[in-house]
C-alpha positions in Angstrom: 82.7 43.7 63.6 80.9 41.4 61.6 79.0 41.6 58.3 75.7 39.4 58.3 73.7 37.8 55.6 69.4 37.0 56.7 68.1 34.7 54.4 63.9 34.2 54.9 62.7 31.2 53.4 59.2 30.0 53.2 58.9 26.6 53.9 59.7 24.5 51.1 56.4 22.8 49.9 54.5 26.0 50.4 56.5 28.2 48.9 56.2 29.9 45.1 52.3 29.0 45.3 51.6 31.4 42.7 53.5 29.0 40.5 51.1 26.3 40.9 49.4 26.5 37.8 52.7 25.5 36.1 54.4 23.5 38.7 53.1 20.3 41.3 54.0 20.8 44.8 56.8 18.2 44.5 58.1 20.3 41.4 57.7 23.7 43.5 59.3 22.2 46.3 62.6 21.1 44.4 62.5 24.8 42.9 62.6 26.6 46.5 65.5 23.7 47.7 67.6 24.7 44.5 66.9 28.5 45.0 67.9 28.2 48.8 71.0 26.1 47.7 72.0 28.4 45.4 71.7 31.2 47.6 74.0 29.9 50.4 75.8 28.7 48.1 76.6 31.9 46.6 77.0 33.8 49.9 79.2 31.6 50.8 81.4 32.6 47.9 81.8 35.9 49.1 84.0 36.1 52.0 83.2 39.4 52.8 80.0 37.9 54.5 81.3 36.8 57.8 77.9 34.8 58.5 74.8 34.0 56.9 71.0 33.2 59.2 68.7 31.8 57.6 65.1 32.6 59.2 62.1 29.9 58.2 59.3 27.7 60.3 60.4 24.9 57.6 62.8 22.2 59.2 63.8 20.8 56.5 65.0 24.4 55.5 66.9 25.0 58.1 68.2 21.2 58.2 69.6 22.4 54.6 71.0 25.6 55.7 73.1 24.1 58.3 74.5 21.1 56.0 75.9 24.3 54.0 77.3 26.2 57.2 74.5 28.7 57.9 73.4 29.8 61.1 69.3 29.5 61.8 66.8 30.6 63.4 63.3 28.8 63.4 60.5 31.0 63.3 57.3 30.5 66.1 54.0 31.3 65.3 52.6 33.6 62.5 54.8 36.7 62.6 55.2 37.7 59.0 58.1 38.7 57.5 59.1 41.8 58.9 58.9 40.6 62.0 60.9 37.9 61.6 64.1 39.5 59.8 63.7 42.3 62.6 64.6 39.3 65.0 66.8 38.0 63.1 68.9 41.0 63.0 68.3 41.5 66.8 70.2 38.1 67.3 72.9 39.0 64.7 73.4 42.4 66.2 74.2 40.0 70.0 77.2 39.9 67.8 78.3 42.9 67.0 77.2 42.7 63.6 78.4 46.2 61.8 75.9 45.7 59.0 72.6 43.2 57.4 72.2 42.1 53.8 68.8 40.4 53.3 69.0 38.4 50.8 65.8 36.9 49.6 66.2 33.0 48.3 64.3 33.4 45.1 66.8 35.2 42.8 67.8 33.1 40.7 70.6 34.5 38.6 72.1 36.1 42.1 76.0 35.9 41.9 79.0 36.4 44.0 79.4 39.9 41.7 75.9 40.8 42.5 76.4 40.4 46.4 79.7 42.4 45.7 77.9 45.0 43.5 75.6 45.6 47.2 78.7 45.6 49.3 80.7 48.0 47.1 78.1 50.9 48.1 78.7 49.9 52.0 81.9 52.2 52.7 81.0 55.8 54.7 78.2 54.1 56.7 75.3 55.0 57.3 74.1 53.5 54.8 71.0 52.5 52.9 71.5 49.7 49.9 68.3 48.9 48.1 68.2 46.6 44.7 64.9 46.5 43.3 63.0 44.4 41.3 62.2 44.6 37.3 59.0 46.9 37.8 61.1 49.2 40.9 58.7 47.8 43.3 59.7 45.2 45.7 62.9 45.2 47.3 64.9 42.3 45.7 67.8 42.9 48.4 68.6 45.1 51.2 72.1 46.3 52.7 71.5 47.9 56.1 74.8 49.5 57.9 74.5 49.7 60.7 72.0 47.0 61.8 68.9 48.5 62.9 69.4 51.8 61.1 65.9 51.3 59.2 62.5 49.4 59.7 62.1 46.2 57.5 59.3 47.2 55.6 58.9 44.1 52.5 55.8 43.7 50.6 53.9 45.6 47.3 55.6 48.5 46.6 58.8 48.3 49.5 61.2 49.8 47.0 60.2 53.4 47.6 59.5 52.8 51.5 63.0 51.2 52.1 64.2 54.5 50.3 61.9 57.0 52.1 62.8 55.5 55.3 66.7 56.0 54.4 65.5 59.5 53.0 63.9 60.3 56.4 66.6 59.6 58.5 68.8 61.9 56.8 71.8 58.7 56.0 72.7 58.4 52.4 71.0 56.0 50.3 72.0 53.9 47.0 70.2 51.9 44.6 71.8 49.2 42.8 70.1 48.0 39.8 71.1 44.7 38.2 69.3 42.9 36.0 70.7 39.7 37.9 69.2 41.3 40.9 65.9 42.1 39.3 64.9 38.9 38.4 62.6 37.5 41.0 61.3 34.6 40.9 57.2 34.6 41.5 55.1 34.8 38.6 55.2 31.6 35.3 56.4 33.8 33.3 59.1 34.7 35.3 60.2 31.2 34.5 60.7 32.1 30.9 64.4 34.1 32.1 65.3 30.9 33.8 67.7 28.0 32.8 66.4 25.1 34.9 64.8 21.8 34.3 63.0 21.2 37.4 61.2 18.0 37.5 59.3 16.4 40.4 60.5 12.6 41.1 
């Protein structure tokens, strides 16, 4: 069976608005493209990923995830996140899907090793893979195996749920802490830990 990659993505323009005061919309808008090029980009890279879905309301999004081989899903309506990676993964699992990596597109230092770093942890399912973000709050990425086996559960302090869920159900859980997972991109001055020279045309 298959292992899946769900990508959510904010629509392009709207994204990162907490950068605003640093960034235009144009300049914010180039910065999620790069970050969601990167991303596939990168999954792509590992072939252990068998197929990647990239979940977003944006067209122009998903127009971009197809040019780079991704699978998509356009979101309807207003159904937050959560909602929309638990559909997601109810359309990967159609395939048989033995396991669901949900990969944020903000991480900017994210590399094939990182993806591999989640992966090494999935043998003896089930499983529970959580990477956390600099401050162990948010859940930077998520390795699920089987599909289905916990609730999504993203937002202010999803770290500890995504572990007290595994905790709960009594499967064994790992954390995997890199600092090239850590790094989210959401605040300015997370900008300071990037190399990038986005400029709006």
């Amino acid at each position: 069976m298959a292992l899946w990659a769900i990508v959510p993505v904010k629509p392009l323009r709207r994204g990162k608005s907490r950068l605003s005061d640093v960034l235009s919309t144009d300049e914010r808008a180039d910065l999620n493209q790069y970050l969601l090029e990167h991303t596939l980009q990168t999954l792509n890279d590992v072939p252990e990923i068998e197929n990647v879905l990239v979940v977003s309301r944006d067209p122009a999004a998903l127009s971009i995830a197809r040019d780079l081989g991704s699978r998509t899903v356009q979101e309807n309506g207003s159904p937050g996140l959560n909602l929309a990676l638990s559909r997601a993964t109810q359309v990967a699992k159609t395939y048989e899907t033995r396991g669901i990596l949900v990969l944020p597109a903000d991480l900017p230092k994210l590399s094939a090793e990182d993806i591999h770093a989640m992966l090494d942890h999935m043998h003896d399912p089930p499983v529970v893979v959580v990477a956390p973000d600099r401050e162990r709050q948010g859940t930077n990425a998520l390795l699920v195996c089987p599909a289905g086996l916990i609730e999504y559960d993203f937002g202010p302090q999803s770290f500890e749920r995504h572990c007290q869920q595994a905790r709960e159900q009594g499967v064994r859980l790992e954390i995997c802490e890199l600092p090239s997972l850590a790094l989210d991109l959401d605040e300015p001055g997370d900008l300071e830990f990037m190399d990038l020279d986005i400029k709006a045309d």
